[in-house]
N, C-alpha and C positions, 0 to 999 in steps of 0.2 A: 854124476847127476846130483842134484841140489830137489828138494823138495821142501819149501821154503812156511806150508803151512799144511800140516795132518794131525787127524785126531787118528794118532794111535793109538789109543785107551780105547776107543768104541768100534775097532773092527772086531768082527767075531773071536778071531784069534791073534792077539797085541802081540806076543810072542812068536809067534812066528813069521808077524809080519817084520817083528824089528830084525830076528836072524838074517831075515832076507837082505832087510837093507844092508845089514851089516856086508851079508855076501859080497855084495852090489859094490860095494865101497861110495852107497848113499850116503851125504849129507840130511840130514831131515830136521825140522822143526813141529817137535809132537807139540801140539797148544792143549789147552785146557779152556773146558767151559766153567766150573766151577774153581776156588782156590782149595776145596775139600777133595778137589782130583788131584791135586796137585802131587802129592809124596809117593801114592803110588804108580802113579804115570811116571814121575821123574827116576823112580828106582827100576823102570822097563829101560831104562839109558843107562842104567850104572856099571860101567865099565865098559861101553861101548865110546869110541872116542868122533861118531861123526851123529852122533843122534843127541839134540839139547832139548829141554822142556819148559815151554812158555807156561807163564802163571798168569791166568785167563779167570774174567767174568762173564760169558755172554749177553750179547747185552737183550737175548728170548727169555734168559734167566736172572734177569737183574731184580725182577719184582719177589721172586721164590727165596734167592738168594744171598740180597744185600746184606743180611743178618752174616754175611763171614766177612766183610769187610776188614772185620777187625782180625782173621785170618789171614786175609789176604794182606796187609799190614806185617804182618810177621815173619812171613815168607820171602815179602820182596830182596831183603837181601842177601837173599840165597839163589836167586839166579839172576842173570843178565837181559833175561827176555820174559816178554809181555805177550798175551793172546791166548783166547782170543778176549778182545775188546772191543768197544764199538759202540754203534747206536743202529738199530734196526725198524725203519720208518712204513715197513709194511700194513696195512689196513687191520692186521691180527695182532699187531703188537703197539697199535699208537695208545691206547689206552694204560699203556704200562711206560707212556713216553717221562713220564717223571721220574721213575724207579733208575729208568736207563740213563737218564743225562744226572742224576745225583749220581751213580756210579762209576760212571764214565768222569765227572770232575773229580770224583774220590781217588781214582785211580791215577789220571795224569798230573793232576796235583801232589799225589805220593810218591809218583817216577821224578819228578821234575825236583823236587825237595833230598834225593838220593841221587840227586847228578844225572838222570836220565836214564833210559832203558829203550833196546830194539820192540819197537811193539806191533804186533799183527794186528791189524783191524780188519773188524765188519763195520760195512757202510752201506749196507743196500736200500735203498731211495730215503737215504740220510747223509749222503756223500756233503753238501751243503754246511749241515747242522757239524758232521765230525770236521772237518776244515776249520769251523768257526770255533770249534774247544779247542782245535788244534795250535789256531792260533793265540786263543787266550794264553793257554799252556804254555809256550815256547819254552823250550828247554825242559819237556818230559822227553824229551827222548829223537829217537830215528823212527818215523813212521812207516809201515810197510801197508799199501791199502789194497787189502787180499781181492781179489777176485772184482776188482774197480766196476761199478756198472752204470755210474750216474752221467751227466750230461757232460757231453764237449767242453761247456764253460767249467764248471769242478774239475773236468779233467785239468784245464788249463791251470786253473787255479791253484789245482795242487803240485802241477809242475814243477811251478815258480814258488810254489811253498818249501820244494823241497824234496818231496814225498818219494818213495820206493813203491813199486808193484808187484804185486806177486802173481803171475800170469796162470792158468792150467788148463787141460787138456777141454775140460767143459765150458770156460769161458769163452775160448777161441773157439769152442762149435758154434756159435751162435753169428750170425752176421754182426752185428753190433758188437759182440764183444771182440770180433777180429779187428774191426773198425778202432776199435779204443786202443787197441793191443799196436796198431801200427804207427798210433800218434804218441806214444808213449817211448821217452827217451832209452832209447838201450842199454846207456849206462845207468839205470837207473830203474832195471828187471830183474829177476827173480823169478823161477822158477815152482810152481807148488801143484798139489793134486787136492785138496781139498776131501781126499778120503777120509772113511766111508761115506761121507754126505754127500760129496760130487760122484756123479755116475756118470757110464759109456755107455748105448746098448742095453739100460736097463742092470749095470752092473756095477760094482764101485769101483772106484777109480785106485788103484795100487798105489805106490810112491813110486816106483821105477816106471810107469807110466805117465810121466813129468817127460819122457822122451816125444811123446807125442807135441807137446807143446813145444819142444825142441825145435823138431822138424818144422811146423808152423814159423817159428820164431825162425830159422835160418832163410827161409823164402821173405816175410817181410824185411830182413836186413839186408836180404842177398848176399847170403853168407853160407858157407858150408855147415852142416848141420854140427859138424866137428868143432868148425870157429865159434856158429853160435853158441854152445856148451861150454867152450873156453871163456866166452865174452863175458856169461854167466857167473863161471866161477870166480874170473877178474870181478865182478861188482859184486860178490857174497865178501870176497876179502878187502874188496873199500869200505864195504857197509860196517865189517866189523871194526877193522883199523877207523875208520870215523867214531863208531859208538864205543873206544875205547877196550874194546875186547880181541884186537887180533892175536892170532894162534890160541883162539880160543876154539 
């Protein structure tokens, strides 16, 4: 199983939830909101060979904490992967819409200057506005646009941009996010739970709970739940062979 975007630093207990995945023989991508999570989130992976650690700004915390920039600068070339990143166009956070688009060019501007990086994004009702840096930018990186929620036309748009998805259990509850999940290229998916922050039944969402998005995904492809899992791990080892990282 592939879990292609978790914040494992902020479940109750990071450690046991990484044993587990380990158990599991999970793939996972622990992201990071801050670059000042970043050393000891990434030392929760050290020595674990399928758990990697995205070096992330959120873009809720872009105004608190643009001041690490020059952290986050320092870091980059110490991992392969970005996230989280983004632009978040919510009615609670548009007043802080300046903070978020200076960081967000800070950022793919400094991937793209380093030959590029795999980067997880947030785009919730800014799917539009991250398309538009995305294409300023060309060449920061492999885009993965976590948890996609914007309109049929973005979706399209990003299609043909390019883009990777990372699908999860709570997205596909929703009518509309099944809808987006079925017009979205298969080779061209990812798997993620968005844990602890995505929930089931008022619970957080695990990483080995990326099954459930499985099952979902083998009905829209008409596919064994077993094929769909395979199809998955075939487009985890495109995305890296593309972004220069395979057998990583």
């Amino acid at each position: 199983m592939i879990d292609f975007h978790c914040h494992l630093d902020l479940y109750p207990n990071p450690q046991g939830v990484r044993d587990e995945c380990v158990k599991r023989g999970l793939y996972a991508l622990s992201v990071t909101t801050t670059p000042s999570a970043w050393k000891r989130t990434s030392a929760l992976s050290a020595d674990t060979p399928c758990i990697r650690t995205g070096l992330g700004l959120h873009p809720q915390l872009a105004q608190e904490r643009q001041n690490e920039l020059a952290l986050f600068d320092s870091l980059l070339p110490e991992t392969h992967y970005i996230g989280e990143i983004g632009l978040d166009g919510a009615v609670e956070f548009r007043s802080r819409w300046r903070s978020q688009t200076l960081v967000f060019e800070h950022v793919l501007a400094k991937c793209r200057a380093v030959g590029g990086r795999i980067m997880s994004l947030h785009s919730r009702r800014a799917s539009g506005a991250v398309l538009d840096y995305l294409e300023k930018y060309t060449g920061a990186g492999s885009p993965i646009l976590h948890w996609f929620s914007g309109s049929l036309r973005d979706l399209d748009r990003a299609i043909k941009f390019g883009c990777w998805f990372s699908i999860g259990p709570a997205m596909i509850a929703s009518k509309k996010g099944l809808s987006l999940a079925a017009r979205m290229p298969r080779e061209h998916v990812l798997t993620e739970s968005d844990g602890p922050f995505a929930q089931l039944n008022g619970r957080a969402i695990m990483p080995w709970q990326v099954e459930n998005a499985i099952q979902v995904l083998s009905q829209i492809w008409s596919l064994s739940p077993v094929e769909a899992e395979q199809n998955i791990h075939r487009n985890l080892q495109t995305l890296l062979a593309e972004s220069g990282v395979a057998g990583d």
